[in-house]
C-alpha positions as CSV (number, residue, x, y, z in Angstrom):
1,X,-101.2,-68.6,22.6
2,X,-97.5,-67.8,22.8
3,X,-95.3,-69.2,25.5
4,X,-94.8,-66.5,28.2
5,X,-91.2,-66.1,28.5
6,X,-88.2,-63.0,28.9
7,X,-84.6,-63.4,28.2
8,X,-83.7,-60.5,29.3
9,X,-85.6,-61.2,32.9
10,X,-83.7,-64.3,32.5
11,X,-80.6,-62.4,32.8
12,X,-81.5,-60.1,35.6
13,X,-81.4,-63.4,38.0
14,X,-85.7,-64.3,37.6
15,X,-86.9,-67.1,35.6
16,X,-90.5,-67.1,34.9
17,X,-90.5,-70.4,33.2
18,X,-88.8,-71.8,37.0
19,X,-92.1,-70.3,38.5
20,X,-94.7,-72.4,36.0
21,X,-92.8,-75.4,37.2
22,X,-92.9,-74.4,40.7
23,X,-96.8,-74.4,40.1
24,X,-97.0,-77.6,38.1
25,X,-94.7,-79.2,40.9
26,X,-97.2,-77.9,43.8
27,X,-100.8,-78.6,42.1
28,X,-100.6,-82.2,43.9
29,X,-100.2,-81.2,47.5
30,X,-102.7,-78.3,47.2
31,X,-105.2,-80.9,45.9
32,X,-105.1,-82.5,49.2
33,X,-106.8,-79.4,50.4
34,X,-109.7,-79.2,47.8
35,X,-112.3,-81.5,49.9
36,X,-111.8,-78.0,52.8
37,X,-114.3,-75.6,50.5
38,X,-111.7,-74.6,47.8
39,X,-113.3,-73.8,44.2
40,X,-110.7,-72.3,42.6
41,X,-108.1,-72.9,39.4
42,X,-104.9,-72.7,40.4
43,X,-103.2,-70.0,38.6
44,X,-106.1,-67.9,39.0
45,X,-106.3,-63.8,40.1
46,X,-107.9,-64.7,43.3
47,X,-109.0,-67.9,45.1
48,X,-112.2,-68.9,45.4
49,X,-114.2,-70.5,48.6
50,X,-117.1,-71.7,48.9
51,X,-118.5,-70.9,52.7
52,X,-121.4,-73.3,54.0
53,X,-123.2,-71.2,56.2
54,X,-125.2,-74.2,57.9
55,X,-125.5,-73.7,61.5
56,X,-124.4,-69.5,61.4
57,X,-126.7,-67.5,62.4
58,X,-124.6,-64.2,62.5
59,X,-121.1,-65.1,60.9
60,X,-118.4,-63.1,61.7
61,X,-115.1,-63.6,59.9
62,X,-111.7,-64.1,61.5
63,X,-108.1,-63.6,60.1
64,X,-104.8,-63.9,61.4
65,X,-101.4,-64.0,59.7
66,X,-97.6,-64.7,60.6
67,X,-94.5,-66.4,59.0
68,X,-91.9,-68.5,60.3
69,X,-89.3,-66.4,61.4
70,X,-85.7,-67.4,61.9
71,X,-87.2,-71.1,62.5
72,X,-85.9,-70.7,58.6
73,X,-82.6,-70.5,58.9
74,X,-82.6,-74.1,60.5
75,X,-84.6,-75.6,57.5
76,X,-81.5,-74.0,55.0
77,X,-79.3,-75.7,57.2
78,X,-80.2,-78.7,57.1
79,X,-81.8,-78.4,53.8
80,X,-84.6,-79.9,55.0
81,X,-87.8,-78.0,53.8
82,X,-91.0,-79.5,53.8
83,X,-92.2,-78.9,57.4
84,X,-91.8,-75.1,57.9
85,X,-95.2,-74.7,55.9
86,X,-96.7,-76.3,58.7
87,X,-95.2,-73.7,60.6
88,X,-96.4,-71.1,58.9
89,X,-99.9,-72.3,59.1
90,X,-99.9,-73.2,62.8
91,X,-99.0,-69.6,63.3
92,X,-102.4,-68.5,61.7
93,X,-105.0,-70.9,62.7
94,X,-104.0,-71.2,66.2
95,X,-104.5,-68.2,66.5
96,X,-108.0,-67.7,64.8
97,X,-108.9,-70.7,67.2
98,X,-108.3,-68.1,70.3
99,X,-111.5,-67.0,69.3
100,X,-113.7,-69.9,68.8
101,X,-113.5,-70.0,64.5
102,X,-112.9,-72.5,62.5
103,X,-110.2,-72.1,60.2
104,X,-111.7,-71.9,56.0
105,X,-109.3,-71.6,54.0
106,X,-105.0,-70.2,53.9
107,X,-102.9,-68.2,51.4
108,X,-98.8,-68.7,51.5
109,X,-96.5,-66.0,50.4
110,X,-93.0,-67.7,49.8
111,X,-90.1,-64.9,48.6
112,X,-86.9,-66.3,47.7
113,X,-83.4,-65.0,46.1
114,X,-83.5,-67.8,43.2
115,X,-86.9,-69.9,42.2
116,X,-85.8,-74.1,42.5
117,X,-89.0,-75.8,41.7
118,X,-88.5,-78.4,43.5
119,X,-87.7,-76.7,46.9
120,X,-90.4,-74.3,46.7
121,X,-92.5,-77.7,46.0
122,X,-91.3,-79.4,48.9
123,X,-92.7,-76.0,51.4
124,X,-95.1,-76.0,49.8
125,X,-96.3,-79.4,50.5
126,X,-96.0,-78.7,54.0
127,X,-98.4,-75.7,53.3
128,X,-100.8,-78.1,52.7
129,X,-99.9,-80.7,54.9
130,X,-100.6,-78.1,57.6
131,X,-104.1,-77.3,56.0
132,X,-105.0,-80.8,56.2
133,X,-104.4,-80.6,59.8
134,X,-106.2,-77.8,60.6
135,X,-109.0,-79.0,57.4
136,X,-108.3,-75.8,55.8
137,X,-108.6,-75.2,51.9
138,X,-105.2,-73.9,50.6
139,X,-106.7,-71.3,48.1
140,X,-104.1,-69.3,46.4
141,X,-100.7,-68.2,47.7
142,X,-97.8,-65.9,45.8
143,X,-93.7,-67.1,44.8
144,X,-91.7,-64.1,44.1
145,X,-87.7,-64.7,43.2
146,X,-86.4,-61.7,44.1
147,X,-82.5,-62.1,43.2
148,X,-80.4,-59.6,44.7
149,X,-82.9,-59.3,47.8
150,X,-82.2,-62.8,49.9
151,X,-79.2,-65.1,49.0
152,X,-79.7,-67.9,46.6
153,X,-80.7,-70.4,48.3
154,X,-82.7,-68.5,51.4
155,X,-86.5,-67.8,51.1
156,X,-89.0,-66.1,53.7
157,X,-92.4,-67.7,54.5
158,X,-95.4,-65.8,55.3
159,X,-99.1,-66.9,55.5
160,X,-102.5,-65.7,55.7
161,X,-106.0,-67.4,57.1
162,X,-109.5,-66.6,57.7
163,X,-111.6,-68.8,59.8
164,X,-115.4,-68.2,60.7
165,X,-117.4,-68.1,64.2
166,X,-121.2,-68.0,64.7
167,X,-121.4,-64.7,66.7
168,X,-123.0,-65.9,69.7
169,X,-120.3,-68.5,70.2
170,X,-116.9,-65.9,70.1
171,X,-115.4,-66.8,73.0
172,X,-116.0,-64.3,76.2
173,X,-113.1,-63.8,78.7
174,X,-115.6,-61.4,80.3
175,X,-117.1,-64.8,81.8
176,X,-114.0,-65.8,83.6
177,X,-114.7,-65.9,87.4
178,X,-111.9,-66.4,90.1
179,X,-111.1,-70.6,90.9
180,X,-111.6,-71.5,86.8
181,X,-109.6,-74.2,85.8
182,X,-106.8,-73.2,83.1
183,X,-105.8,-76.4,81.0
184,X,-102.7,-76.6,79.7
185,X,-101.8,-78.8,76.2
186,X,-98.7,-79.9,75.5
187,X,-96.7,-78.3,72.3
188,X,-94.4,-80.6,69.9
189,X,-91.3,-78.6,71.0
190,X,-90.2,-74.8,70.5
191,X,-92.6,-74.6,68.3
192,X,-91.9,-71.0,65.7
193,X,-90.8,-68.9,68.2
194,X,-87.4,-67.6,70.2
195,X,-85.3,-68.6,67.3
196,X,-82.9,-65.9,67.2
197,X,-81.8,-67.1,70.7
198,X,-82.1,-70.6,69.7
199,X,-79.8,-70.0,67.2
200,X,-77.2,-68.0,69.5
201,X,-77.2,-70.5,72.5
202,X,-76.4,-73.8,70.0
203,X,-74.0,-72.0,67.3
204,X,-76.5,-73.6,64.8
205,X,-74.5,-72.0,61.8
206,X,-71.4,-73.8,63.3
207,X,-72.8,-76.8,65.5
208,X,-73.2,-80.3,63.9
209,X,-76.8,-80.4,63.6
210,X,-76.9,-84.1,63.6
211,X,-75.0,-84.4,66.7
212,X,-77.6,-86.4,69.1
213,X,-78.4,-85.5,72.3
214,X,-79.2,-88.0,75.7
215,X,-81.4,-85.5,77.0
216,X,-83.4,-85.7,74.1
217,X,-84.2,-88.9,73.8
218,X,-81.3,-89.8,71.5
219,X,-82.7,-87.0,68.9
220,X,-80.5,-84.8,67.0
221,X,-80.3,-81.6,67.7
222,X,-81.3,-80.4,64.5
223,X,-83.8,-83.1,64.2
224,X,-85.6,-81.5,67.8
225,X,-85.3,-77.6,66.6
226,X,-87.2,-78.2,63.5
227,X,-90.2,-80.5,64.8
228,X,-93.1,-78.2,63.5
229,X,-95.8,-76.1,65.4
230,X,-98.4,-78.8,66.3
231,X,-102.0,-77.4,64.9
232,X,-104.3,-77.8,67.8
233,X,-107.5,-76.9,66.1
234,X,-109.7,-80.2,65.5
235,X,-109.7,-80.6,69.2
236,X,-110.6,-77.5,70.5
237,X,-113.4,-77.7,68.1
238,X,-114.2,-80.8,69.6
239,X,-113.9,-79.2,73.3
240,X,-116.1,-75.9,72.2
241,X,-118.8,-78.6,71.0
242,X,-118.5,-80.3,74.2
243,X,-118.2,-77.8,77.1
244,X,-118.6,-74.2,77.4
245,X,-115.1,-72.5,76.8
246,X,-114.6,-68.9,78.6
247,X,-111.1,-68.4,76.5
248,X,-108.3,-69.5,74.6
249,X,-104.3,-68.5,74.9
250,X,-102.0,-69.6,72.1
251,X,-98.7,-69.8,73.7
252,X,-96.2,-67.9,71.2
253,X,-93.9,-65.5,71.7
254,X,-93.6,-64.0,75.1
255,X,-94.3,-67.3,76.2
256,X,-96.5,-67.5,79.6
257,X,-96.2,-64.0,80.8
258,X,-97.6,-61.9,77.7
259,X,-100.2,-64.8,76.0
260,X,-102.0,-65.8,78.8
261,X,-102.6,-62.6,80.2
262,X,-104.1,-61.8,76.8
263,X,-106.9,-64.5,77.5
264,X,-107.8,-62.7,80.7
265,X,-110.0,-59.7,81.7
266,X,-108.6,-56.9,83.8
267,X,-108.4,-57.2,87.3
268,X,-108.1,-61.5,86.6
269,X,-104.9,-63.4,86.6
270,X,-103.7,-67.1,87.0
271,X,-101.9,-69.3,89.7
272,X,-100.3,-72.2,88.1
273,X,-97.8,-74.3,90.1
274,X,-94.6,-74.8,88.8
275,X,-94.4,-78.7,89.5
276,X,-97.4,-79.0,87.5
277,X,-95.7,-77.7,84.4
278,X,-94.7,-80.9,82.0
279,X,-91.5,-79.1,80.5
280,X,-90.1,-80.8,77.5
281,X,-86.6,-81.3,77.5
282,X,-85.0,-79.3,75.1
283,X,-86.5,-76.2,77.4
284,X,-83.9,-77.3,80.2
285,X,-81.5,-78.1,77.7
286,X,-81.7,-74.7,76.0
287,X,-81.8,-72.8,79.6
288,X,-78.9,-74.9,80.4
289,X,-76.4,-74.6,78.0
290,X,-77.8,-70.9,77.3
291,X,-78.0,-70.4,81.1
292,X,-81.0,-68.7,80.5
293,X,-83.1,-67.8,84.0
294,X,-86.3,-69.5,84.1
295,X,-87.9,-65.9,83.9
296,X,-86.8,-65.8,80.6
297,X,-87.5,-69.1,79.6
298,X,-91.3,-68.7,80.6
299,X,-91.2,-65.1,79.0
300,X,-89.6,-66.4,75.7
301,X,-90.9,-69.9,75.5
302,X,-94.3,-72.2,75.5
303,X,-92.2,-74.7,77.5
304,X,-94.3,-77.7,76.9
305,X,-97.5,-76.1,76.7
306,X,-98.8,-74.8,73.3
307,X,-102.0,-73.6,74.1
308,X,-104.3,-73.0,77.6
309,X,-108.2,-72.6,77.9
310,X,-110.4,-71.9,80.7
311,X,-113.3,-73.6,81.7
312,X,-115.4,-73.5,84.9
313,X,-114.5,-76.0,87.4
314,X,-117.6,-78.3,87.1
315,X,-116.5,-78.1,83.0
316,X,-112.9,-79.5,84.2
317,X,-113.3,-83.1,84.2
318,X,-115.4,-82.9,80.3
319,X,-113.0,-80.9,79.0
320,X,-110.1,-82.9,79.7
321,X,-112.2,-86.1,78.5
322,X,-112.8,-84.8,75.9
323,X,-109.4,-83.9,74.3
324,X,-108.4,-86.6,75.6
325,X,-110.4,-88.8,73.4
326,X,-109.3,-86.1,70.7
327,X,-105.5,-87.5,71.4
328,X,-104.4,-84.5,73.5
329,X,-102.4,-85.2,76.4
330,X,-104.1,-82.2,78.3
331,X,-103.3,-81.8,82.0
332,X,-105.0,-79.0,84.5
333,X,-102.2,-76.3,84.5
334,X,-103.8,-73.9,87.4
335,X,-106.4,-71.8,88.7
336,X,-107.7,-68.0,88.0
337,X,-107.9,-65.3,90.7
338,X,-108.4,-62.2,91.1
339,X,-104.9,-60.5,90.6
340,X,-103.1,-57.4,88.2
341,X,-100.1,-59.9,87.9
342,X,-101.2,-61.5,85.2
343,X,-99.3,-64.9,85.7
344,X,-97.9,-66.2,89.0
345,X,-95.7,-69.1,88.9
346,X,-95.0,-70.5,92.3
């Protein structure tokens, strides 16, 4: 069979024989992900999964996608690029974890002005570093060089996941009764969200990115921005096996005041005192030098805390045992009552 391969494509800025290596280059980090369900050739029209349906009475399928973001434009930076796939995942199975699934398996969708094998390599092995995390098969995914679109040497990064729940067991805020106890556990940092500020308050296009920082524990700046999206599904699967869960916030975008109100039902809110709140410090370095109101910061930010549940308050002490044992530092954030604020930080 001929060699597929256009000169004249060649010339219009997209190299075909760039994306073969990019595939060659990748095949050893999806591999990590084959033990997750995933039956399919690489290179294939569609990826295949194989779904065990032990234990699922009525299954009910569960999808959620996002991307990075501006998060990006740290990574070209500092031309450091294999940890914004785990990014990209986190975005999509924390999510789907909201609910009570189980991530299966992920797709990546990675656009970029010029193919480099070996960068697009490099995200993608932390694609699948982020499926092993969250034991996800990484089943397929799409590279398109798109010269003429994004600069050279910037690329977007966009993912996709389906995860899979037992009907009985979706999670029911409907349950939530005022004095449950919301947990709170910790994130790894900023996580993939606020960037655009992020970017504005430290000048990143213009600051020293290796410049370190006291308040950070001697960490560069850089270094503390790009610390990826920690994955919190093995133990909240561990948690829904051991206690019963009412709901599940994943703190993104909008930070405290729009995620965890999502968790609630109408006419319930939450009471968390502020002291309780374990901020990390690159929040009060951020509101600092940004001098950014704490308002904001809890509207923007997950300030420390990267996901909440709810659990009754005899479930309390098990809960926190048990992602403790699971290696979560959880902490008990607050209490629910009945309120139309939504979140009331005092």
């Amino acid at each position: 069979m001929a060699k597929s391969f256009s000169e004249s494509y060649k010339d219009a800025g997209v190299d075909i024989t760039a994306g073969y290596k990019s595939v060659e280059l990748m095949k050893k980090h999806i591999a990590k992900t084959m033990a997750f369900g995933d039956t399919s050739d690489l290179g294939g029209f569609g990826g295949l999964f194989h779904l065990d349906m032990k234990g699922i009475n009525e299954p009910v399928l569960v999808s959620g996608t996002d991307g990075v973001g501006t998060k990006l434009k740290l990574a070209f930076l500092m031309d450091k690029n294999d940890t914004v796939g785990i990014d990209c995942v986190a975005m999509c199975v924390n999510d789907i974890i909201c609910v009570g699934a189980k991530p299966l398996f992920f797709l990546d969708y990675i656009a970029c002005g010029k193919n480099y094998p070996d960068k697009i390599a490099q995200i993608v092995s932390g694609v699948a570093e982020g499926c092993v995390q969250s034991e996800s098969a990484l089943i397929g995914g799409e590279t398109a060089e798109m010269p003429g679109f994004y600069p050279i040497d910037e690329y977007d990064l966009a993912g996709f996941a389906v995860g899979v729940v037992d009907k009985s067991r979706v999670l029911n805020k409907e349950n939530i009764k005022a004095g449950d106890v919301l947990i709170g556990l910790p994130s790894s940092g900023i996580h993939s969200n606020g960037f655009s500020l992020v970017r504005k308050v430290f000048d990143v296009e213009n600051a020293d990115l290796s410049e370190k920082y006291p308040e950070l524990g001697g960490k560069s700046i850089g270094e503390t921005l790009l610390t990826p999206t920690k994955i919190y599904v093995k133990p909240m699967l561990k948690l829904f096996d051991a206690v019963t869960v009412k709901s599940v916030a994943h703190i993104t975008g909008g930070g405290f005041y729009e995620n965890i109100p999502r968790s609630l039902p109408k006419g319930m809110g939450v009471k968390i005192e502020r002291s309780a709140i374990r901020v990390l410090p690159i929040f009060d370095l951020l509101a600092a030098k940004g001098n950014i109101p704490e308002r904001d910061m809890f509207n923007t930010y997950n300030m420390g805390v990267g996901m909440t549940c709810i659990v009754a308050p005899e479930d309390a002490e098990k809960a926190l045992a048990t992602l403790h044992e699971a290696g979560e530092d959880a902490y008990i954030l607050g209490e629910t009552v009945e309120s139309e604020e939504g979140v009331v930080i005092c």
